[in-house]
C-alpha positions in Angstrom: 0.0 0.0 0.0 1.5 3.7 -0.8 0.8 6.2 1.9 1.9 9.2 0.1 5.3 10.6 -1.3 6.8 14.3 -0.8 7.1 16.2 -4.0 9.0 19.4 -2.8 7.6 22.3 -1.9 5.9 25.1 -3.5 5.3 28.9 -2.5 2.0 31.3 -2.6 1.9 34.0 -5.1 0.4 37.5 -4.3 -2.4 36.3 -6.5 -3.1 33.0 -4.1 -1.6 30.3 -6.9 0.3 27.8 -5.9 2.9 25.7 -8.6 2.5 21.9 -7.9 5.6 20.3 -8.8 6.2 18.9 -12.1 7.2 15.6 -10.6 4.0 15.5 -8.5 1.9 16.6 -11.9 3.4 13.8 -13.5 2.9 11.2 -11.6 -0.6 11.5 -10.6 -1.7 12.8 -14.1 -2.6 16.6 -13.1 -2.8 18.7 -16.1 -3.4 22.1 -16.6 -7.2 23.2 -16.3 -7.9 20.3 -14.2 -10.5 20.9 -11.4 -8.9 19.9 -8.1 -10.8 20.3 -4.6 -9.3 22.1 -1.6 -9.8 21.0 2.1 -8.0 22.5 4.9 -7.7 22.6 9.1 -7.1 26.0 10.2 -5.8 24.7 13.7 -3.8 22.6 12.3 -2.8 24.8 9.3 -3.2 21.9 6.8 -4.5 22.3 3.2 -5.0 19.1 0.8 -5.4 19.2 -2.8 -7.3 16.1 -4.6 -7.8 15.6 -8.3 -11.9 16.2 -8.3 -12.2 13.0 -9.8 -11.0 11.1 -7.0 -13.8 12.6 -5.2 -16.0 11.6 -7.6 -15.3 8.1 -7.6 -15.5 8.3 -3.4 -18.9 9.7 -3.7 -20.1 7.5 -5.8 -19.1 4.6 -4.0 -20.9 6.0 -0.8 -23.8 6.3 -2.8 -23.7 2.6 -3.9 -23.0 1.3 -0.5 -25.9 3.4 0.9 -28.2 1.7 -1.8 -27.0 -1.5 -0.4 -27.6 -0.7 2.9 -31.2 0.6 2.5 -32.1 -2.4 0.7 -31.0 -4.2 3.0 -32.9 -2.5 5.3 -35.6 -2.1 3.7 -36.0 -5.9 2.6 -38.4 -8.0 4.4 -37.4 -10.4 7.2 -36.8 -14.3 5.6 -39.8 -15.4 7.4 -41.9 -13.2 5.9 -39.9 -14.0 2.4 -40.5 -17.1 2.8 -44.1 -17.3 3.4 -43.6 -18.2 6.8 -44.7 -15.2 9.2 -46.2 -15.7 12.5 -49.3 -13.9 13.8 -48.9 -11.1 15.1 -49.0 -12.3 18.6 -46.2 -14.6 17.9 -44.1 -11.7 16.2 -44.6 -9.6 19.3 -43.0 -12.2 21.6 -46.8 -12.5 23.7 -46.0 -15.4 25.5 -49.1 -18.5 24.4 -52.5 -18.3 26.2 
């Protein structure tokens, strides 16, 4: 698994642009006019860049998972699936008369 790697460093002109290294545009395929998202922690004075396709792709994996998870949800219990529900009594957990 890569956790990372450290391009260089960059500085901030007057006009807030920032040059990402070649070696960094290179390797993860940044080109110029490419959207890229910004997220930052002021206390802990931290800015990350991400390519706004990789964000894509993580959205719309959340979105599939949480389409699997409703259905699952939302799905009704095997019993009832399989034809075999109880009476409502029974599902309720009334203890037999």
């Amino acid at each position: 698994m890569h956790h990372g790697k450290f391009y260089g460093s960059t500085v901030m002109g007057e006009r807030g642009q920032v040059v990402i290294p070649a070696e960094a545009r290179e390797e993860l395929g940044i080109e110029a006019g490419e959207k890229l998202v910004v997220f930052g922690n002021k206390r802990k004075g931290v800015v990350i860049i991400f390519k706004s396709e990789v964000m894509t792709r993580f959205a719309d994996m959340i979105f599939r998972k949480s389409r699997f998870f409703e259905e699952m949800f939302t799905a009704d219990s095997p019993q009832e699936r399989a034809g075999q529900a109880g009476t409502p009594r029974e599902k309720k957990g009334d203890p037999e008369e």
